[in-house]
C-alpha positions as CSV (number, residue, x, y, z in Angstrom):
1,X,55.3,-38.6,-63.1
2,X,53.2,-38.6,-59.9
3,X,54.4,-37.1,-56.6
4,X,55.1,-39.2,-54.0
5,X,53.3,-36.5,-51.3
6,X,50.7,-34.1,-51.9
7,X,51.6,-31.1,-53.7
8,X,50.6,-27.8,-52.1
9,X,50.7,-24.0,-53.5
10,X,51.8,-23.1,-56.9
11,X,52.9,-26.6,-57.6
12,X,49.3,-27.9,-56.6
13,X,48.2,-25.3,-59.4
14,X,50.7,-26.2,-61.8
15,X,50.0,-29.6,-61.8
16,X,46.7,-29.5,-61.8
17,X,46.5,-27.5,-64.9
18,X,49.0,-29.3,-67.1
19,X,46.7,-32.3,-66.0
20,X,42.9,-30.8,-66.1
21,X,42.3,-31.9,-69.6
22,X,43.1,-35.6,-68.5
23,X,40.2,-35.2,-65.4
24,X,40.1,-35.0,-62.3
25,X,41.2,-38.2,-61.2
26,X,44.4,-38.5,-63.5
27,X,45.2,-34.9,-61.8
28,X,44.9,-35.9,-58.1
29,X,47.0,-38.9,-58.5
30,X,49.6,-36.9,-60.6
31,X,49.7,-34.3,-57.8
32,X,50.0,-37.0,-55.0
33,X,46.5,-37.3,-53.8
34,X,45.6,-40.4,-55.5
35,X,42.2,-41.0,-54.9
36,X,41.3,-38.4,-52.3
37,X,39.3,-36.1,-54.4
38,X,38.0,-34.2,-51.9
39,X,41.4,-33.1,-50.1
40,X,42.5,-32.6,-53.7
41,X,39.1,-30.0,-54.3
42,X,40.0,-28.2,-51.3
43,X,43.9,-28.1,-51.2
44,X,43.2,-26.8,-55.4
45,X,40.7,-24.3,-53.9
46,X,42.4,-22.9,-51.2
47,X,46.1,-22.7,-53.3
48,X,44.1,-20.6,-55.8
49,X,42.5,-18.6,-53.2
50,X,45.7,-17.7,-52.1
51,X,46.8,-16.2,-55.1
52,X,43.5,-14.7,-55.5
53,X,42.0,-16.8,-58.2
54,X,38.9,-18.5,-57.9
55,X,38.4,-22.3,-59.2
56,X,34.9,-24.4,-58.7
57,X,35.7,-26.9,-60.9
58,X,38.9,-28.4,-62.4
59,X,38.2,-27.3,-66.2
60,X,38.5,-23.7,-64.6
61,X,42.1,-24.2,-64.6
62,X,42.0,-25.2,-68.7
63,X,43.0,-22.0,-70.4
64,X,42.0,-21.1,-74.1
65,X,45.5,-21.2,-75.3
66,X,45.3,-25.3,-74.2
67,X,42.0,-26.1,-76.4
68,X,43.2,-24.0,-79.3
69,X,46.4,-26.0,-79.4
70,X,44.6,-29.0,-79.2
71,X,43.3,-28.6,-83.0
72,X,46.9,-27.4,-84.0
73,X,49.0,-30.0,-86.2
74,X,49.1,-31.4,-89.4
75,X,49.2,-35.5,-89.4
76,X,51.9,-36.9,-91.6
77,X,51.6,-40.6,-92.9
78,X,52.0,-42.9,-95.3
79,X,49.2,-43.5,-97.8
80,X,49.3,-47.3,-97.0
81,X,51.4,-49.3,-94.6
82,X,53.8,-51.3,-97.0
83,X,54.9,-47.4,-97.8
84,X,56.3,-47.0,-94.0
């Protein structure tokens, strides 16, 4: 669900990261920048600054933990679909 105003801080980062594999655009308007990439950038930038963490691009925020458990799962499903 987007935010109705811009997130700042911590919840900037938060959202930003549980969006980052979507791009950059889904993440700004899920944070409540909609299309404002730039103030987006720089409010990202300076929230991470301020918890001393440096970020130039959004996939900075994408952790290894998220693109192992990408590949996790096994798919379960019928051979055919009159088997549903």
């Amino acid at each position: 669900m987007a935010s109705s105003t811009p997130l700042k801080g911590i919840e900037l980062i938060d959202c930003a990261k549980a969006n980052a594999k979507q791009g950059i655009e889904t993440a700004a308007g899920l944070c409540g920048y909609g299309r404002d990439l730039n103030t987006f950038k720089q409010e990202l930038q300076h929230a991470c600054s301020q918890i001393g963490v440096q970020v130039n691009e959004l996939s900075d925020l994408i952790t290894d933990q998220q693109v192992i458990r990408q590949g996790e799962g096994v798919e379960v499903a019928p051979d055919t679909p009159s088997e549903l």
